[in-house]
N, C-alpha and C positions, 0 to 999 in steps of 0.2 A: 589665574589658571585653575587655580582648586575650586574656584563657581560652577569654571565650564566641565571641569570633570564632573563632579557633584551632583549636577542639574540642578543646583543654586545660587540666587541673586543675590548679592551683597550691597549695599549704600552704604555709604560712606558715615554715617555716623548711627549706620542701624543692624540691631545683629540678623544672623541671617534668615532669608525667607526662601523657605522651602519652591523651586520651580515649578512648572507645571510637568516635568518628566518626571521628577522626584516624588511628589503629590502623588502621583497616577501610579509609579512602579517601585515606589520605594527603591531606588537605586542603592542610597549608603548603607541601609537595614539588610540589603543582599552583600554587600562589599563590591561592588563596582560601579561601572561608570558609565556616560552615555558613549563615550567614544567607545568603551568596551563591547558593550552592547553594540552598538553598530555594525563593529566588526565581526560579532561573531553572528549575529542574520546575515552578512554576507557569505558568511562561510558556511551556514546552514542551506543556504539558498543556491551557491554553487556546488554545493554536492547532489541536490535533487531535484535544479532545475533540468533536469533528464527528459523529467511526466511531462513536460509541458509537448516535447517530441512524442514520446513513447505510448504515452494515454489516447490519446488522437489516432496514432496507428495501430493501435489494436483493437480501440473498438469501431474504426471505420471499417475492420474486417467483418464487423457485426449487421452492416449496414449503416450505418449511420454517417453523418455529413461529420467530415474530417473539420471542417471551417466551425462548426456549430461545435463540435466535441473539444477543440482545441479552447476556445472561448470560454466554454463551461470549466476546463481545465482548470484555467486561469483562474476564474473568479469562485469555483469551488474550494482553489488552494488558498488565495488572498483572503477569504471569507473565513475557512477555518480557521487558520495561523493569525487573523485579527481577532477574531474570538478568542482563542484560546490566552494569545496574548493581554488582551484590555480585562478580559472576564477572570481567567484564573491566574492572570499574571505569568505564567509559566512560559520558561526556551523552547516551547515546542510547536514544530511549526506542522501543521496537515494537508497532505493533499489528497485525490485517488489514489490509492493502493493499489500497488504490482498486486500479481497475482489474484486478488479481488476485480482488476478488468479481466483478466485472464479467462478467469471462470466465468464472469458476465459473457462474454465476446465469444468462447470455445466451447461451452457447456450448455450456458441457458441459449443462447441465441442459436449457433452452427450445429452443435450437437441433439438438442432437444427440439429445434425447429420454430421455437419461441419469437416471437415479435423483440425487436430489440425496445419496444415500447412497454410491453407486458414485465421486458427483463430489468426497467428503470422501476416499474411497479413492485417488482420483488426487491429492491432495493432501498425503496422507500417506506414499504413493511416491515423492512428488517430492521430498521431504521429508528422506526417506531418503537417495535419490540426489544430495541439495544437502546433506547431512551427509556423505556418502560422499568424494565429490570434495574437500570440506574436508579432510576428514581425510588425504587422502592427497595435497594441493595440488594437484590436479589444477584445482581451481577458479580458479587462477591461469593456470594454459593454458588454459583454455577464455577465459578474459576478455579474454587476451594476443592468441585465434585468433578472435576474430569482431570484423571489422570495424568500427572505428568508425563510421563511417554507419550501418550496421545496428544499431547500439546508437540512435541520435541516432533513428531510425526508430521505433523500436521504443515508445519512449516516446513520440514525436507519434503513433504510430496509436494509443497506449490513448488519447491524449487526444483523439482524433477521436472512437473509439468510445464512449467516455465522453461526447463530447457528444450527441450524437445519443438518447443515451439519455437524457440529461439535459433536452431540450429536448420528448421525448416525456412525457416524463412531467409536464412543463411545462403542457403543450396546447398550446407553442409550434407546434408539426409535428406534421402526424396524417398518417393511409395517404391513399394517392388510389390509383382504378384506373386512373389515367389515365397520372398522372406517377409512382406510387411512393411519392411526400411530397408536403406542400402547406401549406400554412402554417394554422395550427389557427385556432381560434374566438377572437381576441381578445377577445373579452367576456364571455366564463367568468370569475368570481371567482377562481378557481385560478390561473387561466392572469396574470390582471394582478396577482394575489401575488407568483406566480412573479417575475415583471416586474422589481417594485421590489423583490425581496430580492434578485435579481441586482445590480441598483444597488445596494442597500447595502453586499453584500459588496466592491464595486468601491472605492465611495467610503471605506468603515472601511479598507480595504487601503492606498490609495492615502493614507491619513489613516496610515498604522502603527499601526491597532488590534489588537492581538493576537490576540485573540478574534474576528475579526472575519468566517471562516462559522460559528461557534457564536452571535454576535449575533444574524446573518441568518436562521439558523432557527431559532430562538426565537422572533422577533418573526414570522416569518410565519405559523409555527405560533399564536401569541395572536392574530393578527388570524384566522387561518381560523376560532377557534372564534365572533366575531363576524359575519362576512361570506360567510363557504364551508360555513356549517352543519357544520365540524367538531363533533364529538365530545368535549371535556372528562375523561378519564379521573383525573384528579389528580397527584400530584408526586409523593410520598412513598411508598412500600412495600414488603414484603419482599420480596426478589428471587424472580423466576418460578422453575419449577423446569425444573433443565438436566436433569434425564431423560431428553426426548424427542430429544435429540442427541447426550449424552454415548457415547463409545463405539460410533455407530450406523454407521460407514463401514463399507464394502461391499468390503475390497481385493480379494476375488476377481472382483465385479463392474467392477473396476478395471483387473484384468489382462487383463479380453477387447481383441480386437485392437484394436475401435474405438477403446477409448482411451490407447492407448498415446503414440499422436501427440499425444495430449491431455496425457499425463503431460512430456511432450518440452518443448510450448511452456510448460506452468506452469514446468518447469525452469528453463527458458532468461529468461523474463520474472522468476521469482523473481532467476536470477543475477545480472542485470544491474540489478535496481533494488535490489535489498540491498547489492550491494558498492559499487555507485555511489552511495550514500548516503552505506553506511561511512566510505566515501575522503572523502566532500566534508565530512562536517560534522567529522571525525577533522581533516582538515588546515585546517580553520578554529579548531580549539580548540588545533593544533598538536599532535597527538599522534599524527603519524608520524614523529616521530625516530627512529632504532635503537634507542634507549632506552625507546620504549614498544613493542617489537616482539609482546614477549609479550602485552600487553595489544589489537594488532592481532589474534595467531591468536585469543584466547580472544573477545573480538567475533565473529570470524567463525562460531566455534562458537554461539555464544550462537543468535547470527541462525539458522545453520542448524538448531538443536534445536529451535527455538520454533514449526518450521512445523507436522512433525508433530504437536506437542502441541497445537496449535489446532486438528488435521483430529483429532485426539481427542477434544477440546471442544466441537466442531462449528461451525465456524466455518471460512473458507476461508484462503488463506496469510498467517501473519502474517510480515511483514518490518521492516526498520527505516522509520522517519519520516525524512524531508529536515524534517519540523518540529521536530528535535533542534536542526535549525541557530539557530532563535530563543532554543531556551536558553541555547546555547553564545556567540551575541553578548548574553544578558543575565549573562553570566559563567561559566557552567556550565563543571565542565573536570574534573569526574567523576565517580563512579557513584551518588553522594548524590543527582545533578540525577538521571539515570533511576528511581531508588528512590522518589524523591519523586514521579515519574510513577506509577510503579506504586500503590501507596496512594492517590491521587487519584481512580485509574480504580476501587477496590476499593470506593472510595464512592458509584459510579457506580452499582454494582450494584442500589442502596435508589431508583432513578428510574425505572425500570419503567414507572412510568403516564403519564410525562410522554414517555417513547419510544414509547412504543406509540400515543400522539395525536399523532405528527409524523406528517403526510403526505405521500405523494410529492414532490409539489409544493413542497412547504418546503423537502426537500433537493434536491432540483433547481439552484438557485440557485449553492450550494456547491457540485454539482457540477461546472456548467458552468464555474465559475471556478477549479477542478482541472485542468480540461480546457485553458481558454486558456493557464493557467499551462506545461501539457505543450508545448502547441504552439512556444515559444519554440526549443526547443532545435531546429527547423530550419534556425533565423539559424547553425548550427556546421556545418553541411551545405559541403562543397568543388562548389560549383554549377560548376566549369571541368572536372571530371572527371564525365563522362556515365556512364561502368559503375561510380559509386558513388551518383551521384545517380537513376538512372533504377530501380535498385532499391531505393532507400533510401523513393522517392515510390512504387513498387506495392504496398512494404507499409502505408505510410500509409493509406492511401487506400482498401486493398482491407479493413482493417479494418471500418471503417465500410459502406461499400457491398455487403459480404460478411454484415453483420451478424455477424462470428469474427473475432478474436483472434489464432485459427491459422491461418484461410488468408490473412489479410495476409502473418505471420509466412512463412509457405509457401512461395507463390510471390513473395517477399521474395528469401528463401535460394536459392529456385531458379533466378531469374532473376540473382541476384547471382555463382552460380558459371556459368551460360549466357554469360554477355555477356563474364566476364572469359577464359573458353574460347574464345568464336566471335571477340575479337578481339587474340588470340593474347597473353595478359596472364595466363595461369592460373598463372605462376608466382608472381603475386600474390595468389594464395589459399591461408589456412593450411589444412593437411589437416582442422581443427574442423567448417570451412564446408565443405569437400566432402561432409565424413556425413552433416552435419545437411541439407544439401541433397538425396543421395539417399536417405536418409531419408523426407522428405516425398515426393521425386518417388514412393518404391515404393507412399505408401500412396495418393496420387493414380494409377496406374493400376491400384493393387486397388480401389477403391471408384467409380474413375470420375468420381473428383472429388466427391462428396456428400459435402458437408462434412469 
């Protein structure tokens, strides 16, 4: 019994020899086990097998082939979380990133008119650029030089913008000419699914269900096929074919001016939720010692290789999951618990029909409860200091009301390096935030502000 925990082979008259799990993840040297391990990639894998729904529907609002984006889903998340696992050893599994399709799908593609091909291209630049900085630590000064409020920003305004989208596609909120929004049709089928798989996700949450927005759409998904006249496509099939995405990014279309400032904030958003991830669920499993140092860069690597390889896949940035943290309190403490993500997701790939009959409105639910979850990190906000909180609240806020990502981010930056100038504090600005602030300012009076 203590082999098979182990992941060591015993004979009978020989001491022990190291298995090939043992070998490969040092299981005893972490204090666990492979069944330990096991368990907790499943429990990593049901809290964020969600993307596999939710990634697919929102950038097929982009144009892109729901069958082809679902695919890449898969084998973008599988690909990370095996890397990350075999390479850095580490519980951390990666897939696409909420709020990084958000702003691929609403900003580069709907809003600025972008080819969703151009917008795989800026993604895979960015990509570059977030392996580049790795490589040469520079991703450590940049993390080191932008202010914390602007980080704690940064994530409440995707979670604003996330909601808003989220509630839209609800029927909670439609357009008005009057007001802008207005609160949608309550008596639409869609809209009072929406409703109660919100509630659910709340209640299963609030219960420590694990599974608990892969519950929520599911069920809302089975009840629309009785109530909302969905469609029934079936469960089980060979995976779509990634043809029509594989390999289709547009980098030349990437490099024209417009979106360069587009290449900047994926940068900038990819840096700050992959390393902040890194850090939090690294020092909950306790593996930021000096003694796991190496296993820190090669993480960071991991993370930064897998973005491009998903803008290859077709598919928008993949980053690490803050849901590694669930597997890391069901024991998880190395690269066995990500591996075991990755094959999870590989099995995803045979569900095709059952993705393709979720509807907006099913993940909607899950969305929004991504979103409330974002908004917390406000309560970290220093509210006695006005030239951190006054820009920390224009990028929130301009997210959503901007319907962009980047002009939150923008005049965030800009007004964050303005206030600490006009009230004689600039010496509390690191030179990071000065670029990235006249940065944005030059390409707001080239275009005049349009997006």
């Amino acid at each position: 019994m203590d082999a098979e925990r182990d992941g060591t082979i015993r004979g009978p008259d020989l001491p022990a020899k190291p298995g090939l799990l043992e070998r490969r993840f040092r299981l005893a040297a972490h204090g666990t086990t492979v069944r330990t391990e096991l368990l907790a990639g499943l429990t990593t894998f049901l809290t964020m097998a969600y993307i596999v729904f939710l990634n697919p529907s929102i950038l097929a609002e982009a144009g892109m082939p729901h069958g082809a984006v679902f695919v890449a889903t898969c084998l973008a998340a599988a690909l990370g979380s095996a890397v990350m696992g075999l390479w850095a050893n580490w519980p951390v599994a990666l897939a696409p990133g909420m709020g990084l399709n958000a702003y691929f799908a609403y900003t580069i593609v709907l809003g600025l008119g972008y080819t969703w091909q151009a917008a795989l291209g800026a993604v895979f630049i960015s990509g570059c650029c977030f392996l580049v900085v790795t490589l040469t630590g520079l991703r450590a000064v940049i993390v080191d030089g932008i202010p914390r409020s602007m980080r704690i920003a940064l994530t409440a305004g995707i979670g604003l913008f996330l909601a808003i989208i989220a509630l839209k596609n609800a029927g909670v909120v439609a357009a008005s000419p009057a007001t802008f929004v207005t609160l949608g049709d309550l008596h639409k089928p869609a809209t009072v699914l929406a409703i109660l798989g919100f509630l659910l996700v709340a209640v299963l949450s609030v219960r420590r269900v694990r599974a608990a927005l892969l519950i929520a759409i599911l069920t809302v998904t089975t009840l629309s096929f009785v109530v909302a006249g969905n469609t029934f496509g079936g469960v089980v099939s060979l995976p779509p074919s990634l043809a029509p995405t594989l390999f289709a990014l547009d980098i030349p279309g990437a490099l024209s001016t417009g979106l360069l400032h587009v290449v900047l904030v994926l940068f900038l958003v990819e840096l700050f939720d992959a390393t902040g991830t890194l850090m939090g669920v690294a020092s909950r499993a306790g593996l930021l010692s000096p003694d796991h140092r190496a296993g820190l860069d090669r993480a960071l690597m991991a993370d930064s290789a897998t973005i491009f390889a998903g803008a290859l896949l077709g598919t928008s940035s993949t980053t690490a999951y803050l849901e590694s943290a669930a597997g890391v309190e069901a024991g998880g403490r190395t690269g066995l618990t990500a591996v075991t993500v990755a094959v999870l997701f590989l099995f995803c790939l045979f569900l095709a029909p059952l993705a393709g009959s979720v509807p907006p409105y099913a993940t909607a639910p899950a969305l929004f409860y991504v979103a409330c979850l974002m908004l917390r990190e406000l309560a970290a906000l220093d509210w006695d200091d006005l030239t951190e909180t006054i820009p920390a609240c224009i990028t929130a806020l301009l997210m959503p009301f901007t319907y962009s990502i980047a002009t939150g981010v923008a005049f965030g930056f800009i007004s964050y390096a303005a206030l600490k100038l006009l009230t004689g504090r600039a010496r509390d600005v690191k030179p990071v935030v000065w670029v990235i602030a006249a940065l944005f300012l030059f390409k707001f009076v080239e275009t005049g502000g349009a997006h």
